[in-house]
N, CA, C and O atoms as a DFTB+ gen file, in Angstrom:
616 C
 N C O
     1  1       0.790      -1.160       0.000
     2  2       0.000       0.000       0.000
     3  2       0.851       1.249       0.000
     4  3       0.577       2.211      -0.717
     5  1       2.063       1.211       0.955
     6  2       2.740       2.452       0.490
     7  2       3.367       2.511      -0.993
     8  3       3.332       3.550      -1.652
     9  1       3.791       1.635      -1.340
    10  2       3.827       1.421      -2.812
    11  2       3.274       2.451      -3.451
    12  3       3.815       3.359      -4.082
    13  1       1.860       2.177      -3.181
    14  2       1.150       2.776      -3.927
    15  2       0.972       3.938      -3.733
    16  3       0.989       4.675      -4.719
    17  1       0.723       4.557      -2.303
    18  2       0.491       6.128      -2.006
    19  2       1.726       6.806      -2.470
    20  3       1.640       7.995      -2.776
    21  1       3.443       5.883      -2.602
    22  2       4.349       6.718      -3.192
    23  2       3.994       6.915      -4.644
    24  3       3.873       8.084      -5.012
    25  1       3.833       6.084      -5.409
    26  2       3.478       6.342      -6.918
    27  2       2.299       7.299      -7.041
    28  3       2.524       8.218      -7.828
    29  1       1.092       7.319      -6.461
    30  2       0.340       8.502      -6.495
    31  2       1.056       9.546      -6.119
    32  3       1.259      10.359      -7.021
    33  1       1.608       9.850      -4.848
    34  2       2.273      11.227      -4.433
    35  2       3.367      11.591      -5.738
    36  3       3.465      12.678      -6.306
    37  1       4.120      10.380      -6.013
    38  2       5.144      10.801      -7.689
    39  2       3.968      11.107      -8.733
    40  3       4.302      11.748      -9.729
    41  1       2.880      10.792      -8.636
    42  2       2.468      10.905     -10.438
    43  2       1.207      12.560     -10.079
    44  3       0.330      13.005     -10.820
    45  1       1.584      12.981      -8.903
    46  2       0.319      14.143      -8.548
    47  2       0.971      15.346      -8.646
    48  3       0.436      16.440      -8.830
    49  1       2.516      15.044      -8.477
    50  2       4.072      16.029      -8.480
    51  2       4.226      16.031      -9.726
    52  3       4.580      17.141     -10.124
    53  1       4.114      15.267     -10.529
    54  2       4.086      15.274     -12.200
    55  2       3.152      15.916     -13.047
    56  3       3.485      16.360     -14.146
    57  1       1.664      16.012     -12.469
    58  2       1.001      16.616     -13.467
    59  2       0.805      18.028     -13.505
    60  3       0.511      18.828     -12.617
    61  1       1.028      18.161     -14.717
    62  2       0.867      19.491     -14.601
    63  2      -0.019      20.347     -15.269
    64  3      -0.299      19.998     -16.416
    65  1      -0.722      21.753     -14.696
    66  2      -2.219      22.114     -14.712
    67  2      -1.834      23.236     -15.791
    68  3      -0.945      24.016     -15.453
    69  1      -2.414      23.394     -17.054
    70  2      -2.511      24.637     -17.972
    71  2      -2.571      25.916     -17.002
    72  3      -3.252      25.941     -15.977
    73  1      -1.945      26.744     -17.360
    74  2      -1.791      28.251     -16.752
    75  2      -2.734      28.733     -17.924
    76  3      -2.913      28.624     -19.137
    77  1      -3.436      29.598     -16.277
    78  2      -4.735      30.700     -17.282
    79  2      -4.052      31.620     -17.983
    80  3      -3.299      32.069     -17.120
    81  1      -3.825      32.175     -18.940
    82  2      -3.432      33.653     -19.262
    83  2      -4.091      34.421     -19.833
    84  3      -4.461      34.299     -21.001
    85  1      -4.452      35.756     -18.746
    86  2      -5.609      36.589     -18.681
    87  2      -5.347      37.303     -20.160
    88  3      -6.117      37.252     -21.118
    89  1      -4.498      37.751     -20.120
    90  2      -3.979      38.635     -21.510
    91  2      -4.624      38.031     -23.046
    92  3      -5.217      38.674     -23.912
    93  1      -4.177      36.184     -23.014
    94  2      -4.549      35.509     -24.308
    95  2      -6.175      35.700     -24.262
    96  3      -6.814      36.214     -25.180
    97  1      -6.723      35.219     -23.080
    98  2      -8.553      35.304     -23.179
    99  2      -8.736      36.577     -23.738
   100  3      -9.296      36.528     -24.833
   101  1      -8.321      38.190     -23.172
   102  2      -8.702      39.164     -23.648
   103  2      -8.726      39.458     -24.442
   104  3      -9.545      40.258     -24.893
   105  1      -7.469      38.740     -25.233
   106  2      -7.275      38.864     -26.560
   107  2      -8.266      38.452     -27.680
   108  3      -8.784      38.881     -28.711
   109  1      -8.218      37.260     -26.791
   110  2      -9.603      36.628     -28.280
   111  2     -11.057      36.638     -28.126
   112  3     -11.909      36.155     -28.872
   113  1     -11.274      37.691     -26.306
   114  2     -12.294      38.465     -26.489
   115  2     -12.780      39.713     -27.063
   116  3     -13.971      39.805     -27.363
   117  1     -12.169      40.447     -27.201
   118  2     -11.692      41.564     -27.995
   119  2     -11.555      41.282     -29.657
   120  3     -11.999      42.102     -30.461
   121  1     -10.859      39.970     -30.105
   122  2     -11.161      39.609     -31.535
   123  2     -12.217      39.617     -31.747
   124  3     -12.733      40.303     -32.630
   125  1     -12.951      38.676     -30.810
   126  2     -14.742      38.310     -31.369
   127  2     -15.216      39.348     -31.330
   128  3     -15.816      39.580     -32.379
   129  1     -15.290      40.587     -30.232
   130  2     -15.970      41.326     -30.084
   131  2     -16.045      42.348     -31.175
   132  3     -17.119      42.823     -31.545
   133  1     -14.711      42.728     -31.762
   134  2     -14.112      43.363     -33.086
   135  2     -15.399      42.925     -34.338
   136  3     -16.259      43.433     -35.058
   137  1     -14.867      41.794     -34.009
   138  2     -15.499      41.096     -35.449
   139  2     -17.148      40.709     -35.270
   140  3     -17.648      40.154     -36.248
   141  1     -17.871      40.913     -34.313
   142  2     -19.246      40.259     -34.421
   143  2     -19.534      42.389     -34.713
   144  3     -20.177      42.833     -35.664
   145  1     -18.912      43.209     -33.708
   146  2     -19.555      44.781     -34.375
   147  2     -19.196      44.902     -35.686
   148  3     -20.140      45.333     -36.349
   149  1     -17.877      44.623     -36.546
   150  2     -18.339      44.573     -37.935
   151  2     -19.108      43.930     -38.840
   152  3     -19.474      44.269     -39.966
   153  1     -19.397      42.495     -37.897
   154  2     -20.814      41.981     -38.782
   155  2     -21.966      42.714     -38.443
   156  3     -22.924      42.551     -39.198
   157  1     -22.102      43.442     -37.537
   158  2     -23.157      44.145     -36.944
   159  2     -23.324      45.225     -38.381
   160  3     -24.220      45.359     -39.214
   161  1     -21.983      45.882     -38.181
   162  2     -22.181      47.122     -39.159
   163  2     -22.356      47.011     -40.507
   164  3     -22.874      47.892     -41.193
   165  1     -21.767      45.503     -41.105
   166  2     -22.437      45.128     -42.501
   167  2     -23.494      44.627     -42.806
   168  3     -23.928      44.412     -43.937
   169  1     -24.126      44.340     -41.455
   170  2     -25.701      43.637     -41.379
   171  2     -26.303      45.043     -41.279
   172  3     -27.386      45.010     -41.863
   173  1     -26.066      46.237     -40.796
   174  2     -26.743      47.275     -40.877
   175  2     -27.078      47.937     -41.969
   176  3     -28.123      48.467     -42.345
   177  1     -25.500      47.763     -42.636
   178  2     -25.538      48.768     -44.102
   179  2     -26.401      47.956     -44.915
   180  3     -27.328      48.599     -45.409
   181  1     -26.369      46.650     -45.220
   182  2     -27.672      46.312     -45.901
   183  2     -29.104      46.336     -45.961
   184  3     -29.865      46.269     -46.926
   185  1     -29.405      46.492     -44.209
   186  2     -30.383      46.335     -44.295
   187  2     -30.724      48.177     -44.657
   188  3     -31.639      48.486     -45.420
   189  1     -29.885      49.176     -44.013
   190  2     -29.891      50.587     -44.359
   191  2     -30.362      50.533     -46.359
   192  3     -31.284      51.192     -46.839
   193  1     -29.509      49.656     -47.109
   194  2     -29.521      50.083     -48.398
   195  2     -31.077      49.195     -48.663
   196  3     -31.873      49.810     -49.373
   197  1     -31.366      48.342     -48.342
   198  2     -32.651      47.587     -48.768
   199  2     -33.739      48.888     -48.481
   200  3     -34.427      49.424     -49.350
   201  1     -33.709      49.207     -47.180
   202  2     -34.826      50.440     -46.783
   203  2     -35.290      51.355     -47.675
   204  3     -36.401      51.689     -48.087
   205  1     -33.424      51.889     -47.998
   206  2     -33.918      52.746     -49.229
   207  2     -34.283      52.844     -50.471
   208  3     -34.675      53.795     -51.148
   209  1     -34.070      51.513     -50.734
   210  2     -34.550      51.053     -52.332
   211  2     -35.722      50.505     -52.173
   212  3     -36.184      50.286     -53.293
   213  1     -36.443      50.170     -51.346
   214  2     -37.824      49.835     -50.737
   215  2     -38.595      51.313     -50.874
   216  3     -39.704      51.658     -51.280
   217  1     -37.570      51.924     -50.388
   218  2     -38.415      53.578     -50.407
   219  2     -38.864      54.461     -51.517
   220  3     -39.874      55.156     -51.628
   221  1     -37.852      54.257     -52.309
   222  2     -37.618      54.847     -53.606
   223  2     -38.806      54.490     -54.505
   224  3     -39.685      55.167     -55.038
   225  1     -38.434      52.802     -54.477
   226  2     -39.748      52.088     -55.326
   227  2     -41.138      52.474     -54.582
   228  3     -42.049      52.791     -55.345
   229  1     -41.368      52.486     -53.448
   230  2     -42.388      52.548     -53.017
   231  2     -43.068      54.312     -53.691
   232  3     -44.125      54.505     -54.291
   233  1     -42.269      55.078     -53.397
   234  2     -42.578      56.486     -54.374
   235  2     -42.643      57.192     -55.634
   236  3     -42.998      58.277     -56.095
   237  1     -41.856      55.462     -56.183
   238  2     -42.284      55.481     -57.344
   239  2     -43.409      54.660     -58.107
   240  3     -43.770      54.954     -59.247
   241  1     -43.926      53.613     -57.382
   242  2     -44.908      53.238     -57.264
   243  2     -46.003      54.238     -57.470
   244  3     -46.653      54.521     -58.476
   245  1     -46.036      54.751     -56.103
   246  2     -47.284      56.003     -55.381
   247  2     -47.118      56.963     -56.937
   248  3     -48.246      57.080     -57.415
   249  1     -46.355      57.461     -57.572
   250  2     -46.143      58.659     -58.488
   251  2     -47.158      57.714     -59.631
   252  3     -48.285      57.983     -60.045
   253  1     -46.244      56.495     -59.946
   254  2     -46.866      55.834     -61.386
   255  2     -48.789      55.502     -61.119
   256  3     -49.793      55.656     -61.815
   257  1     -48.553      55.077     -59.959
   258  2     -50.173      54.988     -59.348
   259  2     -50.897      55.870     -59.521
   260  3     -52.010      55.575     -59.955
   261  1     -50.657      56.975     -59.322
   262  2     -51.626      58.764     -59.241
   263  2     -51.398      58.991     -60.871
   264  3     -52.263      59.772     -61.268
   265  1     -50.593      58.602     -61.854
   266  2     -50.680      59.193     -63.227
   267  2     -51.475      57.774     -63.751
   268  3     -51.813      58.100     -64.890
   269  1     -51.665      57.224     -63.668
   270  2     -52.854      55.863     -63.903
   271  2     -53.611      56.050     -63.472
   272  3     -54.555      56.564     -64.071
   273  1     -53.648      55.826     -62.499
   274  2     -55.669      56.524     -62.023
   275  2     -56.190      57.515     -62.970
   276  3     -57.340      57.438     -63.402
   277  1     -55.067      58.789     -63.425
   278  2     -55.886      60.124     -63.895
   279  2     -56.075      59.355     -65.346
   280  3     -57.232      59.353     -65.765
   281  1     -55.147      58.747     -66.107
   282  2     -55.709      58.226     -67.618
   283  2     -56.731      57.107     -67.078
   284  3     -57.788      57.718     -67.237
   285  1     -57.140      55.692     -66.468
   286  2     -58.413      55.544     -66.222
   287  2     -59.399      56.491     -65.593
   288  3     -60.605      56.321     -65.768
   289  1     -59.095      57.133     -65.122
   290  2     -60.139      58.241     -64.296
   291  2     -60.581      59.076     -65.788
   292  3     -61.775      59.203     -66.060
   293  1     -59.353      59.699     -66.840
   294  2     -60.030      60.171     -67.961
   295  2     -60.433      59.079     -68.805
   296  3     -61.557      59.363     -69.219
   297  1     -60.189      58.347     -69.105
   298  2     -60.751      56.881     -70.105
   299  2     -62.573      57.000     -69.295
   300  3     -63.443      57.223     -70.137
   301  1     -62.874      56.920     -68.421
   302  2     -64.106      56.496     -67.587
   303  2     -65.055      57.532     -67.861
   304  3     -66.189      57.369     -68.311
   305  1     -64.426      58.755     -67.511
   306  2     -65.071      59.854     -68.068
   307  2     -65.544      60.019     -69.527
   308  3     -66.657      60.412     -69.876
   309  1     -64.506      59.650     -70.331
   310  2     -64.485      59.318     -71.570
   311  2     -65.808      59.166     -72.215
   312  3     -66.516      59.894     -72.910
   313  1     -65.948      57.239     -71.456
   314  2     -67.135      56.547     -72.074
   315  2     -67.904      57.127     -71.395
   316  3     -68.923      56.442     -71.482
   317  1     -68.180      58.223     -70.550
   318  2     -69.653      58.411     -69.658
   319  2     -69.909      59.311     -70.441
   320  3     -71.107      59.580     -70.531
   321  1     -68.951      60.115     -71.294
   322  2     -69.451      61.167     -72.249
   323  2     -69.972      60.811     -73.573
   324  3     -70.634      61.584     -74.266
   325  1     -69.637      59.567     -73.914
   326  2     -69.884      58.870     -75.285
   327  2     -70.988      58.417     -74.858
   328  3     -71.755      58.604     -75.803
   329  1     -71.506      57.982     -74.107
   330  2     -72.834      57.487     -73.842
   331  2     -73.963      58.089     -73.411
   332  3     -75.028      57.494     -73.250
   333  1     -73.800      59.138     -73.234
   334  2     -73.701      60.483     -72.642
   335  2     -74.907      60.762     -73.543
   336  3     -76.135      60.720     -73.460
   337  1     -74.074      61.031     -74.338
   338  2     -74.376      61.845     -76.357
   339  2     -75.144      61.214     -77.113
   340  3     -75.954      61.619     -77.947
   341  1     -74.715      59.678     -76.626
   342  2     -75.755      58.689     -77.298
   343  2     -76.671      58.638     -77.155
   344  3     -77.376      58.457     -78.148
   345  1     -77.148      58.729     -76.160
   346  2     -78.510      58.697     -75.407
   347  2     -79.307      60.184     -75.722
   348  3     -80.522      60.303     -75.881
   349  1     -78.443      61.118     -75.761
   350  2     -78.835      62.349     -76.071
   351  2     -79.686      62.314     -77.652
   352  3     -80.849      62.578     -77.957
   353  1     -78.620      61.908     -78.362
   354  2     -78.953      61.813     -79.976
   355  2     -80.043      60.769     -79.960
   356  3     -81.071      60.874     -80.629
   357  1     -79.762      59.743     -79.149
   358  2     -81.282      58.933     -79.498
   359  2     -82.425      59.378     -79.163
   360  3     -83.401      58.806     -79.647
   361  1     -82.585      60.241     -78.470
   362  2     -83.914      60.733     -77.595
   363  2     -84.220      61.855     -78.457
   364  3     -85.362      62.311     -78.401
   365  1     -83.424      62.340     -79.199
   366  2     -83.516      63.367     -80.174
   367  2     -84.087      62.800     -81.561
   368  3     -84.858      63.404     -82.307
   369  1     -83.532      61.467     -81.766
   370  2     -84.144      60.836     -82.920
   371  2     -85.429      60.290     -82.661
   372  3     -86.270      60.376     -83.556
   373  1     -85.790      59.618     -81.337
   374  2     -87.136      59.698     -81.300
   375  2     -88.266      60.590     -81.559
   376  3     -89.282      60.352     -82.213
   377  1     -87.868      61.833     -80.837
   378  2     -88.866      62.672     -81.221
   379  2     -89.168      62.985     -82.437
   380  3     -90.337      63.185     -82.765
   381  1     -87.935      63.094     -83.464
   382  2     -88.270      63.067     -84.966
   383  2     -88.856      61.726     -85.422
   384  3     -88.926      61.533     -86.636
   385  1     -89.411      60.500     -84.328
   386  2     -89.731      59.757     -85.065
   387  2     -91.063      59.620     -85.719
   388  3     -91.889      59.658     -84.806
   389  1     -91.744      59.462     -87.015
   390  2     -92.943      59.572     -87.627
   391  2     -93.899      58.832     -87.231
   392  3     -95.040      59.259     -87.049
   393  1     -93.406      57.185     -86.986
   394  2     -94.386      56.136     -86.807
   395  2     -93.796      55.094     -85.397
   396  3     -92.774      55.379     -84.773
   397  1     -94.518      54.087     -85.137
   398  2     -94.097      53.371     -84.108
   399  2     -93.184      52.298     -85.010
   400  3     -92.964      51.234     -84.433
   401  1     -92.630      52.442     -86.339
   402  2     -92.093      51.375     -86.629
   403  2     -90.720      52.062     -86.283
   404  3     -89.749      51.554     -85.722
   405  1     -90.897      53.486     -86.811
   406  2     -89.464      54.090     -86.614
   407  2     -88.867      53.758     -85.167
   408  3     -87.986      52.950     -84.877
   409  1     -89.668      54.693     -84.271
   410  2     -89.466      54.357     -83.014
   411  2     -88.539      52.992     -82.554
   412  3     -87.403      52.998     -82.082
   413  1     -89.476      51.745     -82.875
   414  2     -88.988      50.315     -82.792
   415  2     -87.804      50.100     -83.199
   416  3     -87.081      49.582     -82.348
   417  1     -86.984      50.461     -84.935
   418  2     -86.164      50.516     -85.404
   419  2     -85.233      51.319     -84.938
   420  3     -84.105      50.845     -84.797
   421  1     -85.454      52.581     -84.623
   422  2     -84.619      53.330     -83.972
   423  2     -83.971      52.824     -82.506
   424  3     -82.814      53.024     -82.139
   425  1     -84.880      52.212     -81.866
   426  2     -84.461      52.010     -80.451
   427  2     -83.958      50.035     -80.699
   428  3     -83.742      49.358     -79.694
   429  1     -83.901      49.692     -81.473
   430  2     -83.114      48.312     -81.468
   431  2     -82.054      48.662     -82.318
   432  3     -81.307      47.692     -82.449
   433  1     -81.665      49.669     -82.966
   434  2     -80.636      49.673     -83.919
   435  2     -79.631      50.868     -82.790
   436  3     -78.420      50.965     -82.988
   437  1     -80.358      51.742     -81.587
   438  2     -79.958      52.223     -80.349
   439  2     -79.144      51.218     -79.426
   440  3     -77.985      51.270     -79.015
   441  1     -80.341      50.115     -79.212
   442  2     -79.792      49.117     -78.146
   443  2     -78.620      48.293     -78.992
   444  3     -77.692      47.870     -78.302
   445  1     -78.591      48.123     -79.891
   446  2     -77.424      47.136     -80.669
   447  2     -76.126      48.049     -80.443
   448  3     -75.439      47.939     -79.427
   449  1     -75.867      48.891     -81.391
   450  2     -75.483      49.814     -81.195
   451  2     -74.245      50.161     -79.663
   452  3     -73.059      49.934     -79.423
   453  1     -75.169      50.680     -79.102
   454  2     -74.643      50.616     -77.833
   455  2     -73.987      49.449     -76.729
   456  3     -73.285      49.601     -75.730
   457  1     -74.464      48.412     -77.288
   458  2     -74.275      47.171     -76.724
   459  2     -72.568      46.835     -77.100
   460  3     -71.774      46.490     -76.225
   461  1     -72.196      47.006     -78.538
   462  2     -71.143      46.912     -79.042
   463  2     -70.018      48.277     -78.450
   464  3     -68.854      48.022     -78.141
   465  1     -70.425      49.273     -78.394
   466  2     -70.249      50.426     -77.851
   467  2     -69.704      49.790     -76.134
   468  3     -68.578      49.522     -75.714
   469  1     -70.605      49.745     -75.695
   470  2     -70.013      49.034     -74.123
   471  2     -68.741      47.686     -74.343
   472  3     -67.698      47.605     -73.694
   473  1     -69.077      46.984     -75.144
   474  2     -68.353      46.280     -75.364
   475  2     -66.478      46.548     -75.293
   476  3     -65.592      46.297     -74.475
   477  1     -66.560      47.204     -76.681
   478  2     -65.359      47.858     -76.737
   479  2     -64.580      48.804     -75.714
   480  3     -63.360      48.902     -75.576
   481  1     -65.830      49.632     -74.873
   482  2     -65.309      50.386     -73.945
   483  2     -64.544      49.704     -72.876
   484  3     -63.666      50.170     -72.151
   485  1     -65.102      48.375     -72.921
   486  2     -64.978      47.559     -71.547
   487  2     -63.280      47.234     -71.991
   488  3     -62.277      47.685     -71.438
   489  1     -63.358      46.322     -73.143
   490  2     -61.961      45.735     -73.498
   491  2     -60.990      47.096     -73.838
   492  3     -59.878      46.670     -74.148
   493  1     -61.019      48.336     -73.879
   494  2     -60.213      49.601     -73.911
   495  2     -59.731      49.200     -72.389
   496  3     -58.683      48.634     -72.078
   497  1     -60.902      49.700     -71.437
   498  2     -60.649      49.232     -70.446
   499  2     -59.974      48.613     -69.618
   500  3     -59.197      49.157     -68.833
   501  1     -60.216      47.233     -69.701
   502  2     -59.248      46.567     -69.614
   503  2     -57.921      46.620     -70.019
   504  3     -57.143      46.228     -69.149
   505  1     -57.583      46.858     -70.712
   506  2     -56.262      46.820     -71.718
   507  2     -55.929      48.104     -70.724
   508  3     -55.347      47.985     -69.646
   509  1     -56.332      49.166     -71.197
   510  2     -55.606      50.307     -69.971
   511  2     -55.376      49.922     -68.603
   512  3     -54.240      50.184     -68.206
   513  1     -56.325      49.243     -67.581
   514  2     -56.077      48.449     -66.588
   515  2     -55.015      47.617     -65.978
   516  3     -54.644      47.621     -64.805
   517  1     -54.387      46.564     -67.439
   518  2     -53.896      45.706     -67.274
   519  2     -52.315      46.821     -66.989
   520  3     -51.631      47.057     -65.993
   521  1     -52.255      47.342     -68.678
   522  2     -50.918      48.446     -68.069
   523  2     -50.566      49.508     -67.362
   524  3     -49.609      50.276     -67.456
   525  1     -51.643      49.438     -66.504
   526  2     -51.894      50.453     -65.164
   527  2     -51.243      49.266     -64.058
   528  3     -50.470      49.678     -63.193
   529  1     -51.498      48.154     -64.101
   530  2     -50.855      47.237     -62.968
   531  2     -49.374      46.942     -63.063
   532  3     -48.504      46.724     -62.221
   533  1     -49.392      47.010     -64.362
   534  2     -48.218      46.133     -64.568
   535  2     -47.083      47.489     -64.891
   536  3     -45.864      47.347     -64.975
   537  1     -47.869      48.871     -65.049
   538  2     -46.879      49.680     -64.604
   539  2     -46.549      50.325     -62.920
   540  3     -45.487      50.844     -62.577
   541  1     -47.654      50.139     -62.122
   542  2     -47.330      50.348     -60.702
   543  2     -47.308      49.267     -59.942
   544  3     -47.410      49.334     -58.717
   545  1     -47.187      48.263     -60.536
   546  2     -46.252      46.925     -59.456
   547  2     -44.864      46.701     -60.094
   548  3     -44.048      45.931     -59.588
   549  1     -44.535      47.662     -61.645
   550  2     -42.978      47.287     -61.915
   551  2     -41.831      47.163     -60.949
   552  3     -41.156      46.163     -60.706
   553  1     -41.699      48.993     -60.190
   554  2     -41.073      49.227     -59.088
   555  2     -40.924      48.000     -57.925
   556  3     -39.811      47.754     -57.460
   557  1     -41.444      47.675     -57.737
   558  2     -41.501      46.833     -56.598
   559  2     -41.152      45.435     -56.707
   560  3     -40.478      44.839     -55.867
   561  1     -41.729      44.819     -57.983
   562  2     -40.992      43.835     -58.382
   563  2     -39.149      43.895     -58.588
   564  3     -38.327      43.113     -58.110
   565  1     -38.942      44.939     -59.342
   566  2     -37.611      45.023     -59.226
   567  2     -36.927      44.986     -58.101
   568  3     -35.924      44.316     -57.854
   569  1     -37.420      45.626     -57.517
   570  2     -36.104      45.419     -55.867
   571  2     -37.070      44.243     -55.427
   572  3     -36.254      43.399     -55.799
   573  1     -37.904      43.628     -55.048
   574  2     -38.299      42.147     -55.069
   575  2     -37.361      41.348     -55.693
   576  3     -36.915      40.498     -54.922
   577  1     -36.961      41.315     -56.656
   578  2     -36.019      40.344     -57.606
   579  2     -34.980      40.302     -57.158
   580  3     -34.518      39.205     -56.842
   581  1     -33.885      42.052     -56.879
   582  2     -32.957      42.193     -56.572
   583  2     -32.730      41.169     -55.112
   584  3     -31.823      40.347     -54.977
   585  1     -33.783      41.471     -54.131
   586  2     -33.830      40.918     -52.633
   587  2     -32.928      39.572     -53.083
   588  3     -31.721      39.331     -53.082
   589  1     -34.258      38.736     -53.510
   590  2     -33.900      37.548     -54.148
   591  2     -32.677      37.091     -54.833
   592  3     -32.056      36.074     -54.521
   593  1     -32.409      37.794     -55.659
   594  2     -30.808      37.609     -56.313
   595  2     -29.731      37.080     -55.131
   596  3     -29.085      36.050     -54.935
   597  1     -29.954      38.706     -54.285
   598  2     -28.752      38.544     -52.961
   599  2     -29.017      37.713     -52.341
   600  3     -28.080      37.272     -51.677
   601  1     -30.408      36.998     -52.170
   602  2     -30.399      35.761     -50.950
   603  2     -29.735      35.077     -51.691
   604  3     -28.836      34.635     -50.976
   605  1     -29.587      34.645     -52.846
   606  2     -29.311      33.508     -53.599
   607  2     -27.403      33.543     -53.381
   608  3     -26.647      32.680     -52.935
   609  1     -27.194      34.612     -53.796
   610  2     -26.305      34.653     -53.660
   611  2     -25.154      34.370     -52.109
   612  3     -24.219      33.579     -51.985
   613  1     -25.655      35.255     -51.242
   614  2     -25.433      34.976     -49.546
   615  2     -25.939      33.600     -48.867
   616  3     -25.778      33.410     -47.661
């Protein structure tokens, strides 16, 4: 047994314990710390530059939006004036009308007429509509895409 408590007391005199050194920790606290505020500050500047290209589009959006409305807003007006007139001139041709055949003829060759009249107004319509969207969601899609690009990329 002393045997043994000498070989423990030799092998406890032998080992030996890593020395702390305050200086090395500071050191490579101070690295990280260095380096996580410049990821800070390049995580800022992006998200700073996304804001503003979010902003930009967004006002250019709002601009392309308000000059579309006024050409559908005048297109609308448009047909309310064409139909307007129509109705005017037909009510005018009635009264010149002689017989009830005129009348009849007049007011189905009115309703036809007009029917085709709405028609076309509608598909103008539309068609102005469509490049009313697809000009005030351009903006936004673009820096949408861009977003996307950079995720792809990062």
């Amino acid at each position: 047994m002393a045997k043994a408590a000498e070989k423990t007391a030799e092998f406890i005199e032998n080992i030996e314990f890593p020395s702390f050194d305050a200086s090395k920790a500071t050191d490579q606290i101070r690295a990280f710390a260095e380096k996580s505020v410049e990821q800070s500050k390049e995580a800022y500047a992006k998200l700073k530059t996304g804001a503003e290209e979010t902003q930009k589009a967004l006002e250019s959006t709002f601009e392309t939006a308000k000059s579309v409305s006024g050409d559908l807003s005048q297109k609308t007006i448009s047909a309310f004036r064409a139909n307007a007139e129509a109705g005017f001139d037909h009510l005018e041709a009635l009264f010149g009308a002689k017989t009830l055949s005129d009348v009849i003829e007049l007011q189905t060759s009115f309703l036809r007429k007009r029917v085709e009249a709405s028609v076309e107004q509608a598909k103008d319509f539309q068609a102005a509509a469509s490049k009313a969207a697809e000009k005030v969601s351009a903006p936004m899609k673009t820096v949408f895409e861009k977003a996307v690009k950079e995720l792809k990329v990062a």
